[in-house]
C-alpha positions as CSV (number, residue, x, y, z in Angstrom):
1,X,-7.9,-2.6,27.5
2,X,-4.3,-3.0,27.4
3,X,-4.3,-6.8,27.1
4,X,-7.0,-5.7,24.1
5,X,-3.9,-3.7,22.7
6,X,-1.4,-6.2,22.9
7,X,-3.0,-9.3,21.6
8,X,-3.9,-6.7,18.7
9,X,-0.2,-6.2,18.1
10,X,0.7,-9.5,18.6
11,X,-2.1,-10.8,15.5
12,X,-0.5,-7.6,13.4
13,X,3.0,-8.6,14.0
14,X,1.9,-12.1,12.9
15,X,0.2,-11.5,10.0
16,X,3.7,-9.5,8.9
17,X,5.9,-12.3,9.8
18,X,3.4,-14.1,7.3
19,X,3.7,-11.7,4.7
20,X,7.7,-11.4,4.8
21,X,7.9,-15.1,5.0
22,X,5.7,-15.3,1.8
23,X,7.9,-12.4,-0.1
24,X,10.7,-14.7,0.9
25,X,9.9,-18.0,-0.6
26,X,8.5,-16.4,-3.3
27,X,11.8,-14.6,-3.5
28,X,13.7,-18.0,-3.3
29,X,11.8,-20.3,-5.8
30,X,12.0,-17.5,-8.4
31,X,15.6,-17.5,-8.1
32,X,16.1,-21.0,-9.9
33,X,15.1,-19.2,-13.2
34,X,16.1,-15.6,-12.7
35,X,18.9,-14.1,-14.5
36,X,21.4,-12.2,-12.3
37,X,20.4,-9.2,-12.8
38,X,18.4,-7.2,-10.4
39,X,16.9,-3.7,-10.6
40,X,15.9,-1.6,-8.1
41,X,13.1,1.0,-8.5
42,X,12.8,3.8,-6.1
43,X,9.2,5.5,-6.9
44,X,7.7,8.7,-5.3
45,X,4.4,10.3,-5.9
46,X,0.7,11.3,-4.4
47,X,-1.9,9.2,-3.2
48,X,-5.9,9.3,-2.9
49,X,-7.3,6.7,-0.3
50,X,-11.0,6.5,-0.4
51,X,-13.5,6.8,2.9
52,X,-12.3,4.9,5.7
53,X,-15.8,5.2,7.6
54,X,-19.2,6.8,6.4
55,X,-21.2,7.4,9.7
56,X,-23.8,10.0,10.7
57,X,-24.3,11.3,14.3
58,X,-27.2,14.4,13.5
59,X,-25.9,14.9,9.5
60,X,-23.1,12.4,7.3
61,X,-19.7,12.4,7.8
62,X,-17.2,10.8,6.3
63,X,-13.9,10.3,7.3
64,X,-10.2,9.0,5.2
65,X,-7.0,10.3,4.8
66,X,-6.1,13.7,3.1
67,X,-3.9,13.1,-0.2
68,X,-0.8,11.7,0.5
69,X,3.2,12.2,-0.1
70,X,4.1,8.2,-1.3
71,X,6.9,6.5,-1.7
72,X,8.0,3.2,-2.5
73,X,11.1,0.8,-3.1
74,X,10.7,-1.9,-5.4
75,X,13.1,-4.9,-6.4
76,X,12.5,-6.6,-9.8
77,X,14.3,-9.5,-11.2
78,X,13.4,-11.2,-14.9
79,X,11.9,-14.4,-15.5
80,X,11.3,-16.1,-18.4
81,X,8.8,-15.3,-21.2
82,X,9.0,-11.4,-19.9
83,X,7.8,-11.4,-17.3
84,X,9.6,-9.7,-14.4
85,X,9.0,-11.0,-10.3
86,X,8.8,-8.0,-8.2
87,X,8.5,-7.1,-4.4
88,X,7.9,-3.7,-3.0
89,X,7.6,-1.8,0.0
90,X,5.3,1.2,0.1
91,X,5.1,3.9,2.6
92,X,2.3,7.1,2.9
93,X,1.7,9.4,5.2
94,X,-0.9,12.3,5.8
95,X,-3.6,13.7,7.8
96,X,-6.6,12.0,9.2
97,X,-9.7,14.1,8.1
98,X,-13.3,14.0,9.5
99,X,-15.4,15.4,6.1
100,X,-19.2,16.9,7.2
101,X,-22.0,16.9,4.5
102,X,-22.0,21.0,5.0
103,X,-18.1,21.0,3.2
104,X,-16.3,21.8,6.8
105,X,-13.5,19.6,7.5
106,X,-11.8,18.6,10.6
107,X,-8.2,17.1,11.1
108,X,-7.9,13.8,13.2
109,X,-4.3,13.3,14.0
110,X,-1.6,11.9,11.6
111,X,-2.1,8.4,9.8
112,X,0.7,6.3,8.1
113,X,0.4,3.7,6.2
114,X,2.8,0.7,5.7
115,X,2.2,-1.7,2.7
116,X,4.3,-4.9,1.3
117,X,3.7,-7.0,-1.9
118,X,5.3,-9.2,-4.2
119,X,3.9,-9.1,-8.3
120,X,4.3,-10.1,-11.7
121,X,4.8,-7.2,-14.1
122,X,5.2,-7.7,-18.5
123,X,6.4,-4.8,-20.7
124,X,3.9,-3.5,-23.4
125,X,4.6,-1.9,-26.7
126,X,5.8,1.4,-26.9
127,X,7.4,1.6,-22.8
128,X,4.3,0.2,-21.2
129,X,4.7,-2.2,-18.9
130,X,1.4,-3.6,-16.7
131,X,1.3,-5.5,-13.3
132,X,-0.7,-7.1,-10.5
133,X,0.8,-7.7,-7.0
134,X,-1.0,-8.9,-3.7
135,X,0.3,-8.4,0.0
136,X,-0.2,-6.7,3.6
137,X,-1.3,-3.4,4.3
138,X,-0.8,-1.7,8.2
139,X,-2.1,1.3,9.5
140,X,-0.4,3.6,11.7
141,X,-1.4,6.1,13.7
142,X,0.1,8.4,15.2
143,X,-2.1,7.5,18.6
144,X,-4.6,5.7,19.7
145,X,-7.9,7.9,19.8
146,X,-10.8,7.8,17.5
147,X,-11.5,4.5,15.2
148,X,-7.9,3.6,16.2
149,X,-8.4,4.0,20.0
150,X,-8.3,0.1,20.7
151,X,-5.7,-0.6,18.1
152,X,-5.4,-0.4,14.1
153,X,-6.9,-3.9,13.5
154,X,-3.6,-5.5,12.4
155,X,-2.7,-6.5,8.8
156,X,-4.9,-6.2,6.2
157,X,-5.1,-8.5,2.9
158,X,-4.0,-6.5,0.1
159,X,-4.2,-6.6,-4.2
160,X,-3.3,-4.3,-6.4
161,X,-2.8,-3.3,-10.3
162,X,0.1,-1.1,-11.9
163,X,0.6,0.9,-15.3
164,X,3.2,2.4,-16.1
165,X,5.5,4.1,-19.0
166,X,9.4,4.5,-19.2
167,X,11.0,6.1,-22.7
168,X,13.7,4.5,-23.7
169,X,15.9,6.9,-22.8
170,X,17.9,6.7,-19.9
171,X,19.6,9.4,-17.7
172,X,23.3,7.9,-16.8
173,X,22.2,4.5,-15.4
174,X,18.6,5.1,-14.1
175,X,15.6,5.1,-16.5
176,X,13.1,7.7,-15.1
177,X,9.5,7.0,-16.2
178,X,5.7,7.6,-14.9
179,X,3.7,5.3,-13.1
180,X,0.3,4.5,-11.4
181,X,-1.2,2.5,-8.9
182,X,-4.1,0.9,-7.8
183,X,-5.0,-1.5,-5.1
184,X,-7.7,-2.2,-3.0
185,X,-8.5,-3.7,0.9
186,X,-11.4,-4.0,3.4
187,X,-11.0,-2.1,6.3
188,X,-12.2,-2.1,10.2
189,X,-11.0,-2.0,13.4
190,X,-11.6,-3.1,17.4
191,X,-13.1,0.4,17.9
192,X,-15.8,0.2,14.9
193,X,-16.8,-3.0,15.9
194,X,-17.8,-2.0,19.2
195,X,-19.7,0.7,18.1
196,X,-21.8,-1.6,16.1
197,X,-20.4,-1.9,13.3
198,X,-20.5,-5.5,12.1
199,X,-18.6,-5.6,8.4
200,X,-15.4,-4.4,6.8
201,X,-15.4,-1.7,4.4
202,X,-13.5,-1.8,1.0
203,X,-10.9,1.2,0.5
204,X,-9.7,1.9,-2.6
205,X,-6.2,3.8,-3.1
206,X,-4.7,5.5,-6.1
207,X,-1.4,7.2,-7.1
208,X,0.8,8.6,-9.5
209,X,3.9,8.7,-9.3
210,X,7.6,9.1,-10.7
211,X,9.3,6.3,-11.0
212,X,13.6,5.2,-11.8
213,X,14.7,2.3,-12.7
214,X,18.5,1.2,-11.7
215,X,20.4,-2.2,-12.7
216,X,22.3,-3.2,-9.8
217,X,24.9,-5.9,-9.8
């Protein structure tokens, strides 16, 4: 079991080498064309993830994480044409919940979750500005019992959409403005699949949030 766990986090810490190495070329051929400017965008909000698992031992259950505190740093740099490169790192955290079909809920420990992207985002009229990003997504849980008790199933393949409005109007140097996200993954892990289960789920997460909007030299 514990060789089980460590060639786990071996694959995960792979797969987020990949992902940082991708952010970082990406990073570095945009840099030919990108002015020097840079603006960082700190973002905080709430997030609803969709079920994790849908089982049934005598009636339906369904288990995924309660709403969730979010936040997120993103760097953004312009391009031609409008459009702006962007990476970001998100962070969540909240309680794993076990929901029965009779409305009773159970908790199932704490879950965090640890995602990384890099986008292309173009203003709209009127403060809109729209984007679409892909990346890596990690669980982590705060142990290993449960659907995680043989390991989170490393890094998962990530895409994602974002709306979002600013006013023109800025507070000192930061811009404050509204924002929301959407992205999508398919989840499993070591543990589901020995229980039988033979194909990954899609989970969809969304969240709104407040976001600012800094220049930095």
């Amino acid at each position: 079991m514990r060789g089980t766990l460590r060639a786990v986090r071996r694959t995960g810490g792979r797969a987020v080498g990949r992902v940082l190495l991708a952010a970082l070329l990406l990073s570095a051929c945009s840099s030919v064309r990108l002015s020097a400017q840079l603006s960082v965008q700190p973002c905080v909000g709430l997030r609803y993830t969709s079920t994790l698992v849908h089982d049934f031992l005598v009636t339906p259950f369904d288990v995924r994480p309660a709403l969730a505190p979010a936040i997120a740093l993103t760097l953004a740099a312009p391009l031609q044409r409008r459009w702006t490169a962007q990476a970001s790192l998100d962070f969540s955290t909240s309680e794993l919940e076990r929901h029965d079909a009779d409305g009773t809920s159970a908790d199932l420990g704490r879950l965090s979750v640890l995602a990384l992207t890099v986008g292309l985002r173009r203003p709209l009229r009127g403060g809109f500005t729209v984007g679409a990003a892909v990346g890596g997504l990690k669980y982590l849980p705060a142990g290993e019992t449960g659907i995680f008790r043989s390991g989170a199933g490393g890094v998962f393949a990530l895409a994602g959409a974002v709306a979002s409005y600013t006013p023109s109007r800025a507070v000192g140097r930061w811009q404050l403005g509204v924002e929301a996200r959407y992205d999508v993954h398919r989840f499993i892990t070591p543990a589901l699949r020995s229980e039988g289960f033979t194909s990954a789920r899609t989970v969809h997460r969304v969240a709104l949030a407040l976001r600012a909007a800094r220049a930095a030299s």
